[in-house]
N, C-alpha and C positions, 0 to 999 in steps of 0.2 A: 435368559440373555437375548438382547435383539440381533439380529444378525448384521454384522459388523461392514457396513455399508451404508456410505452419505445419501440423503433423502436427497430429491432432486425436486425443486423448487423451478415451476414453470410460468414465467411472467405473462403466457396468454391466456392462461385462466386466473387473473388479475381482475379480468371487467366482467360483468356483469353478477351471474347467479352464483358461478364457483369461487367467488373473490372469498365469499365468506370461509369456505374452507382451506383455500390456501392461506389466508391469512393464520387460523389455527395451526396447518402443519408447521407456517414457518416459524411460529414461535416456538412450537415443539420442539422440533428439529434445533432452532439457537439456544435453547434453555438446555440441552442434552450434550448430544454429537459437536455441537459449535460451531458445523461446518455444513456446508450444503454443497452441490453440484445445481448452479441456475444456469437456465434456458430458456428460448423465448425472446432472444435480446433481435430486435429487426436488425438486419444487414450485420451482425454479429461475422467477421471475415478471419476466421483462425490462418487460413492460407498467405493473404495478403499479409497479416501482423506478422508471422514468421518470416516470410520473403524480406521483409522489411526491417526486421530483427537483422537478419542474418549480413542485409547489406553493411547495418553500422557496424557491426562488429567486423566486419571484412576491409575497413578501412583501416591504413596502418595507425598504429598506434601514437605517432609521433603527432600526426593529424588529428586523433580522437582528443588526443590531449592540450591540443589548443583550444577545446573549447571545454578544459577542467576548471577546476575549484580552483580555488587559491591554497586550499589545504597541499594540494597534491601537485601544483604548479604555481610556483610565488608568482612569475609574471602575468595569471590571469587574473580579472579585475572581480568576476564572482564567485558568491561566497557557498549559495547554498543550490541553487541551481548548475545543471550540467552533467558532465564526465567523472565519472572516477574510477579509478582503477584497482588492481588487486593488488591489495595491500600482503607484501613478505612476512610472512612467520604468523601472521594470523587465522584463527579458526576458521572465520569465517572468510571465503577462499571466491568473489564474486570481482565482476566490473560492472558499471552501467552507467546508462545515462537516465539522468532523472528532468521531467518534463510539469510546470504546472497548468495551470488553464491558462488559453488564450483571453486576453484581456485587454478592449480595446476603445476609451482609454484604459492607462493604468491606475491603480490609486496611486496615491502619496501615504508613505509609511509613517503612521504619527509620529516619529520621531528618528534622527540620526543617529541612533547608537545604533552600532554593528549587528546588536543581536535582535534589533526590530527590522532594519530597513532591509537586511538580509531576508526574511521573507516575502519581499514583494520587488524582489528583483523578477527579471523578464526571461523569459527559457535562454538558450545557446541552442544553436542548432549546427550540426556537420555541413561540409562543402561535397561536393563527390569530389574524389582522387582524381578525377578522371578530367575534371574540367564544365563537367556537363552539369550546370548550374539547375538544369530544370527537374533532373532526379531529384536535388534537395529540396528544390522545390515544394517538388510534390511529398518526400518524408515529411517535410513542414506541415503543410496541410493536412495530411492523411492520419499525424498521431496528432494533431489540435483538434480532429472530428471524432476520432476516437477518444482521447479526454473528456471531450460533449458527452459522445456515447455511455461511457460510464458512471460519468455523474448521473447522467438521468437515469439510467439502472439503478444503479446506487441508493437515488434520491425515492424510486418507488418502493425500493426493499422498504425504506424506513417507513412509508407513508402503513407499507402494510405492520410494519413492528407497532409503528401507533398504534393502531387500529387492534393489533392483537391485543395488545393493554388497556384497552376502553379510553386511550387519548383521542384527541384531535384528528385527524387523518393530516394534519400542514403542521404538527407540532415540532417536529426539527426545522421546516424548512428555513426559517430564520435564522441560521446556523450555516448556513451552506448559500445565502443571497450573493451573488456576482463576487466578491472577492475572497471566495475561499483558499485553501491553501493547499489543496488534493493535488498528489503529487502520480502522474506515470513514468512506472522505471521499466527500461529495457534492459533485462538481465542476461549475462552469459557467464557463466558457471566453466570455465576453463578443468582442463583436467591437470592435476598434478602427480608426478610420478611418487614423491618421498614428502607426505604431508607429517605434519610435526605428531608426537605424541598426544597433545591436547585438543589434535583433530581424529582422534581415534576412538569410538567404541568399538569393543570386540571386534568383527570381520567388517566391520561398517568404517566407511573414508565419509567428515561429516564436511559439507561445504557450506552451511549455513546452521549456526549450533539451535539447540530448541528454546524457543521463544513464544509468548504471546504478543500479541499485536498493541501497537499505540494507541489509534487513533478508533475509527468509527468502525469503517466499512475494508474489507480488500475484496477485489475481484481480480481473481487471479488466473491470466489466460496460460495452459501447458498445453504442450504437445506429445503428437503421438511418438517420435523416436527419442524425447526426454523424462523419460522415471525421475523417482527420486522422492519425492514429497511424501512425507509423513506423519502421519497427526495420532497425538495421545488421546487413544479411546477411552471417552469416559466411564464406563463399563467397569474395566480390569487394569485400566491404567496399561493397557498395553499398546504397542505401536503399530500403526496402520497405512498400509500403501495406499496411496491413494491414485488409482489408475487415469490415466487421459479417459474421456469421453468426448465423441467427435460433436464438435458446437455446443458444448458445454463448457462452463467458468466456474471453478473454486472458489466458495465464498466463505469467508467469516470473519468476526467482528474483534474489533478489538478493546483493550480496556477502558475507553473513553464513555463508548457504548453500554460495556457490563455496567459501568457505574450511572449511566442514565436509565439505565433497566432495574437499581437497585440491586446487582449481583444477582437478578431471576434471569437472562441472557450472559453465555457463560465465554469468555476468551479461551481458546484451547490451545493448549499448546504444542509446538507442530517442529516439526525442522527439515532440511533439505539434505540428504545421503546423497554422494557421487553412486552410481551404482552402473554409468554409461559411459564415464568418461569426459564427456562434454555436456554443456547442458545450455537452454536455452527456456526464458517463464518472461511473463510479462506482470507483474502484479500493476492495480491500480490502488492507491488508497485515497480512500471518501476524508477530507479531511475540511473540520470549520473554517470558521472564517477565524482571522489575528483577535479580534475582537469580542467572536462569539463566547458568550457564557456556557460552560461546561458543567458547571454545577449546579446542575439544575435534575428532575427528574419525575419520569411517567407516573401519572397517577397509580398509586398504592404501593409505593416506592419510596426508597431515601436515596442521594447520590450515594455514591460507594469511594470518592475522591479521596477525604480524610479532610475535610475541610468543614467550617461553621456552614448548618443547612442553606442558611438565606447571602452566604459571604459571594459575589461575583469572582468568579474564575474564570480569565479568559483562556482562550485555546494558545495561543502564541507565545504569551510567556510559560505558563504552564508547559508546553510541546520543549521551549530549550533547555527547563528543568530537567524534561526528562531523554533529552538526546544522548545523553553522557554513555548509556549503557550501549551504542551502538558505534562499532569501531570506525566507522567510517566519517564519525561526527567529534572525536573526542579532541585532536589539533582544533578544529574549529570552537568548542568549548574554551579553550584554554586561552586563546587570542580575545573571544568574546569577555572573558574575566579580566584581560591585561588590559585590554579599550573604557574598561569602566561601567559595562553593562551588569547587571543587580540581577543575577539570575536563582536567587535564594527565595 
């Protein structure tokens, strides 16, 4: 058995003579474990993105919540962008605000029903409490450079995932051109004192239950005074802590991807334990475009979707298919079915 620790995938031995063998590891490494520690990312600032974390969640709440859902605040006008908050009696025990790429112009949603143009709505962004217009300012900018930042991370993992497959080295990029839908969430993981029974294993308080991922890509920034994260070892199926490393990103992929790999890149399944009290993560997720084709797949491959080989899949309807399983989305499903939207 290998010794039960994520390989560390380093993006400056990407160029030249060593690309050839990190591209090996890295498909090792996603074909097994699922999960990586990458590094390497230029001006990668874990300091600033927590400073920065910490501001929005230090805003009162009554504030954060002017710029929610409509799910969680009838008077706000967006659907799928913004705030939300922690939802009572459920497992999963999180707030955040979710952010997608700046976009400038923006497109126009092929169409008006709810559960299209809902994705190409524009961020929300907080005020400061304080009056001081130029701190949000600058939050504005600082996570719309960060968003940049991870796409292009993001976008070389893949170039090297092709490349480990004998594809293309640009074979996703078509997938990801100016209006994708990759979303950044600033998460805070609140403590609770009397979590329900169905947030219980054994000694363990769960604040995010175990799941695999949606979409392509996540890169996931933690910190050093927040534990918590756990991923199922492929090995023994057993559970593994997965410790902060200083300028280093948790990364791995989700179902979107397993089935562009042909189920040879493996989704793992992970989930987040209270184990601090409080908690604080940034995940990014690499997400297509409304329109890109999903079923599709690397040479010596078949998609893994469940769908006819040559049938077009796009990402957008396919993604509100499958929002249902996540609590934070299921009001919004439900409104989307009573508006007239065909999400079958």
């Amino acid at each position: 058995m290998t010794e039960k620790e994520l390989p560390v995938i380093d993006l400056r031995l990407a160029h030249g003579s060593t690309r050839p063998a990190l591209v090996q590891k890295l498909r090792e490494a996603l074909s097994t474990v699922g999960f990586i520690y990458l590094t390497g990312i230029d001006d990668f600032d874990e300091v600033e993105l927590l400073r920065l974390s910490k501001w929005f969640f230090n805003i009162p709440l009554e504030e954060r919540m002017k710029i929610s859902k409509k799910t969680f605040s009838p008077s706000c006008e967006y659907e799928y962008r913004g705030f939300f908050p922690v939802i009572p009696g459920a497992v999963s025990h999180k707030e955040a605000l979710e952010m997608g790429p700046y976009l400038d112009p923006r497109p126009k949603p092929p169409s008006q029903e709810l559960g299209v143009r809902m994705f190409f709505e524009d961020n929300q962004w907080p005020e400061d409490p304080s009056g001081d217009q130029e701190v949000a300012k600058y939050f504005r900018k600082w996570m719309e450079n960060y968003h940049k930042k991870m796409t292009d991370a993001s976008l070389e993992l893949l170039r090297l995932i092709a490349e480990g497959f004998d594809g293309p080295t640009e074979f996703f990029t078509p997938l990801f051109e100016y209006d994708h839908l990759s979303t950044l969430r600033l998460i805070h993981y609140p403590a609770r004192a009397n979590p329900p029974e169905s947030a219980r294993d054994g000694d363990y308080v769960i604040q995010t239950a175990e799941h695999n991922d949606t979409g392509m890509i996540t890169l996931l920034a933690t910190f050093e005074e927040y534990p918590g994260l756990q991923v199922r070892w492929w090995e023994d199926d057993s559970l593994l802590d997965v410790p902060y490393k200083k300028g280093h990103l948790v990364v791995n992929i989700g179902n979107v991807l397993s089935s562009i790999s042909g189920g040879r890149l493996k989704a793992t399944r992970h989930r987040v334990v209270d184990v601090c009290g409080d908690r604080l993560s940034v995940p990014f997720f690499l997400e297509p475009r409304y329109k890109g084709n999903i079923n599709v797949a690397l040479p010596g491959g078949v998609p893994r979707l469940g769908y006819e080989p040559k049938e077009c899949v796009e990402y957008g309807p396919w993604l509100l298919k499958n929002m249902t399983r996540f609590v934070e989305y299921k009001d919004l499903i439900g409104r989307v079915t009573k508006d007239g939207t065909t999400i079958s």
